[in-house]
N, C-alpha and C positions, 0 to 999 in steps of 0.2 A: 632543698633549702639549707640542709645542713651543709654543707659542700659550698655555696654560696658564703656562707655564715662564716666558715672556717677559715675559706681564702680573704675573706676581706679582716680577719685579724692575722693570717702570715703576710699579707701585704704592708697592713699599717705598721706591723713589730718588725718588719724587714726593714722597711724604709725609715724608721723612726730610730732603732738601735744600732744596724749600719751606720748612718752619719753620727750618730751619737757616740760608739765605739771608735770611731774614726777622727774624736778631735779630743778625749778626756786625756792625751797623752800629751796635748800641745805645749803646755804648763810646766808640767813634772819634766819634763825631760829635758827640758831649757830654762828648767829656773834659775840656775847658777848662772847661765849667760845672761840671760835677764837681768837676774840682782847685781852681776856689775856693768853693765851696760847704762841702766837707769841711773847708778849709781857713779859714775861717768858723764851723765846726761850726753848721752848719745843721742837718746830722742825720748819722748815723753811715754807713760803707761798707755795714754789715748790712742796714739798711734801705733804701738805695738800690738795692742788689740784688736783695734779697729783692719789693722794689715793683717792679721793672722786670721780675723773672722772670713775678711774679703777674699782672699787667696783660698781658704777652704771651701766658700759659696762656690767662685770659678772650677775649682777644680770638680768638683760633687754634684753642680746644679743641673749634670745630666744624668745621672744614676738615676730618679725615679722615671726620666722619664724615656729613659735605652730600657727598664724593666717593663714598662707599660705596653710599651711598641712590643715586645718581644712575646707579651702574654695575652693580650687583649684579645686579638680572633679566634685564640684557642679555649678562650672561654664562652660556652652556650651562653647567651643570653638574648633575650626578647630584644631588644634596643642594641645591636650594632653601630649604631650610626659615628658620624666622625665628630656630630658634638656632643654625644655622651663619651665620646674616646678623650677629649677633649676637657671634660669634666673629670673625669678618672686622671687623668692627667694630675691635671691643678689640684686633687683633693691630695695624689702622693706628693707631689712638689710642696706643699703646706706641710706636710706633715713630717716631711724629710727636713725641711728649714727648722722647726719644729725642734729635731731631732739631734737637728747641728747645733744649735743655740744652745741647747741644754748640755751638750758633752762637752762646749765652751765654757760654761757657767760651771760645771764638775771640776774640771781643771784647773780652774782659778782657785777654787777651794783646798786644791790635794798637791803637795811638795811629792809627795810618794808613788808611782805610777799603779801600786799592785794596790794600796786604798783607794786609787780612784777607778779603778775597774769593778774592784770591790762596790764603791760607793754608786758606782753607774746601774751594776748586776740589781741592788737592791730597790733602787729605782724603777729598773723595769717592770719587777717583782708587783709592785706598788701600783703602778699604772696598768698593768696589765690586770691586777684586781678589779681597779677602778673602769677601766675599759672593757669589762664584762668579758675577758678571753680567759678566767681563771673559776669565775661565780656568774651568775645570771644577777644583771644587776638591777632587774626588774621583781626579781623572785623572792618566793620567801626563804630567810636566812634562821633553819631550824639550830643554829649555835647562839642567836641571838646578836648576831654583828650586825644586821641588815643597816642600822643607823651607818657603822662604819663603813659600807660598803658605798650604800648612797652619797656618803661626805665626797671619798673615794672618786667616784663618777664625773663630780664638778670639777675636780684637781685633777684628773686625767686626760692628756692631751690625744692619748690612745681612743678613747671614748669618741669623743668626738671625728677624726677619722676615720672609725668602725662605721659610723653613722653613714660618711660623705661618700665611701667607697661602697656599702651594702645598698644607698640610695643608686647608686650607679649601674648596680649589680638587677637590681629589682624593678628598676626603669620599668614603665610599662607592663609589668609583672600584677597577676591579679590578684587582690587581698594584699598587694604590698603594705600598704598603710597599717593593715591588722597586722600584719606579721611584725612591723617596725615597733607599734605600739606595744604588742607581745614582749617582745625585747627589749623594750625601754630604753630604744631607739626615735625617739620624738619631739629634739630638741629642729630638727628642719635644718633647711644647707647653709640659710644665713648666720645663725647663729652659731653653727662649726664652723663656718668661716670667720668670724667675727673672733671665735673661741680661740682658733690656732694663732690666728696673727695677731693676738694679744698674749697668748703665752709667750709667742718665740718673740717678741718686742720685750717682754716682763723679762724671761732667759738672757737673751744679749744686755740689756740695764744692767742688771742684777750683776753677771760677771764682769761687767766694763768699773761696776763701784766698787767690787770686790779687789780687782785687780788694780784698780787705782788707791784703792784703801791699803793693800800691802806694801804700794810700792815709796810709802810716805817714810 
């Protein structure tokens, strides 16, 4: 169970920091051509955006899932089948867009590329609290955070993933339910689904008004 446990938070922190390390430089390192482009009106903040988010989905939208294919029969588990392959799939592909979104949304924020690596590092930090890969986020918290760790859990995109991919992992596994509960894994698929694709919709807003806000 521990081994289970473990691989389904290097999976979700692979796939979520990967794409997320791989666009907080989009920003920073073109902002001087930006600011006079915009300032030229070559073409609008919307479309510069919206082109740089699109071109990074194309280029990345197969990373989680050339990792999936490459690891999935090598892991034991009770449920082989091709639509739990299938489901593991689509939990990293959420969580990888997830991941893209949000190094978009850092970016828009950071002139500086080495504060927004900075700013990404402490993020993961955060979420991976919240996502129970650092603290048991079901457990008791003998420092007295336990309140912050629970806040933590809801604002954690990781969290939810941990759930989608361990549900995966535990398919037809006995005492799943107890073990999920244990771990304060029990929010169910729909509402980590529901969870990701409202964060990485909240992420991409969020930077498209940021970066429309700067470029006024």
């Amino acid at each position: 169970m521990t081994n289970y446990l473990g691989l389904a938070f290097i999976t979700v922190f692979d796939n979520f920091a990967e794409l997320g390390f791989a666009q907080i430089l989009m920003i920073p390192l073109t902002y001087a051509l930006f600011s006079r482009e915009i300032s030229n009106r070559t073409y609008s903040p919307s479309a510069y955006y919206l082109a740089n988010w699109f071109s990074a989905l194309c280029t990345y939208c197969m990373y989680p899932v050339i990792t999936c294919l490459l690891t999935w029969y090598f892991i034991e588990l009770k449920d082989n089948s091709f639509t739990n392959l299938m489901c593991y799939i689509g939990a990293n592909a959420l969580i990888a867009l997830c991941g893209l979104n949000f190094g978009i949304l850092v970016s828009t924020f950071c002139d500086n590329p080495v504060v927004a690596i900075i700013v990404e590092v402490a993020f993961m930090f955060l979420f991976g609290m919240g996502g129970g890969q650092i603290v048991n986020i079901g457990g008791e918290d003998p420092a007295g955070f336990y309140w912050f760790n629970q806040t933590l859990m809801y604002l954690s995109p990781l969290r939810y993933g941990a759930e989608l991919i361990l549900r995966c992992f535990l398919k037809n596994f006995q005492g799943s339910e107890q073990i999920l509960n244990a771990l304060h894994y029990n929010f169910g698929n729909t509402k980590c689904v529901i969870a990701l694709l409202g964060y990485s919709v909240l992420y991409l807003a969020l930077g498209w008004l940021v970066i429309a806000r700067r470029s006024k």
